[in-house]
C-alpha positions as CSV (number, residue, x, y, z in Angstrom):
1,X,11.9,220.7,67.8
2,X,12.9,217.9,65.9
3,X,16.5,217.6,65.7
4,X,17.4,216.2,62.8
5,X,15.6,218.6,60.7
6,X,16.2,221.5,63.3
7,X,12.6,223.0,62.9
8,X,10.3,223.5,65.3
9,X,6.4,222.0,65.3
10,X,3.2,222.0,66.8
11,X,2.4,218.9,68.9
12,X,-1.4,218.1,67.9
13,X,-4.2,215.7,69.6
14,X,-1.9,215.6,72.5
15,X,-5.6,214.9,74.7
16,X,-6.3,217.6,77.7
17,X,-3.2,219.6,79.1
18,X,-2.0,219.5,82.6
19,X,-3.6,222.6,84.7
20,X,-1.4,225.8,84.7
21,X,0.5,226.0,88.3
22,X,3.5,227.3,90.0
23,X,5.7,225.9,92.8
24,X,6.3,222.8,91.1
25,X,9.2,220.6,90.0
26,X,10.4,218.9,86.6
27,X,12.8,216.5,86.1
28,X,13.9,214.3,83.1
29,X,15.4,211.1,82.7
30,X,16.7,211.5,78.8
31,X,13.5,211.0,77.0
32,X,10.8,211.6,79.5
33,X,10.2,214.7,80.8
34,X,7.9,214.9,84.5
35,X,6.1,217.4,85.9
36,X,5.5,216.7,89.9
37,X,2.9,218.9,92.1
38,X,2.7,222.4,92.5
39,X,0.2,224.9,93.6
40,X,-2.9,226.5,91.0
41,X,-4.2,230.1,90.8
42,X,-7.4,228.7,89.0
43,X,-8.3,226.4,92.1
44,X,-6.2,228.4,94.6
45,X,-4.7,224.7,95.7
46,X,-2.0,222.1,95.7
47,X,-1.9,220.0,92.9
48,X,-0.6,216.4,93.7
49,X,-0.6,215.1,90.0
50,X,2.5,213.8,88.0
51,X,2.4,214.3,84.7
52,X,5.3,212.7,82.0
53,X,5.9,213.4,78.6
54,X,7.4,211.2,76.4
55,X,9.7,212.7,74.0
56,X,10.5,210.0,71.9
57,X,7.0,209.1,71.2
58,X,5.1,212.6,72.0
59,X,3.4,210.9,74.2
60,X,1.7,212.8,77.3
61,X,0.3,210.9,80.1
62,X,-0.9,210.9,84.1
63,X,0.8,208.8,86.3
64,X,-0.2,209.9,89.2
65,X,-3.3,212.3,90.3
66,X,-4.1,211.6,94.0
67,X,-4.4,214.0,97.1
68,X,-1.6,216.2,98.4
69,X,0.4,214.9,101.5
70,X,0.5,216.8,104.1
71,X,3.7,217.2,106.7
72,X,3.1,215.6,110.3
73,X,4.5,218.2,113.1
């Protein structure tokens, strides 16, 4: 939505989404928005990736994509 118009509208060649997933967080700092980890019905895995969003310059990138850690008991 842009606010000072108040209308909503469609992001376009925003580049390849991140993967659909559940158990994961978000968190935003004012104008980025992240999306951290999370588990995937398409590969029945955890994801490890972070992904941010830029508001202010609809800008999406990765900033992170390695392997998920794992607890030590």
């Amino acid at each position: 939505m842009r606010n000072a118009a108040q209308r909503w509208f469609e992001l376009q060649n925003m580049g390849s989404c991140p993967l659909r997933r559940s158990c994961h967080a978000m968190a935003s700092d004012g104008t980025r928005v992240f999306v951290l980890g999370g588990s995937s019905n398409a590969r029945e895995d955890e994801i490890s990736d972070i992904h941010v969003f830029d508001t202010s310059m609809c800008f999406r990138s990765v900033i992170s994509s390695g392997q998920p850690t794992r607890l030590r008991t």
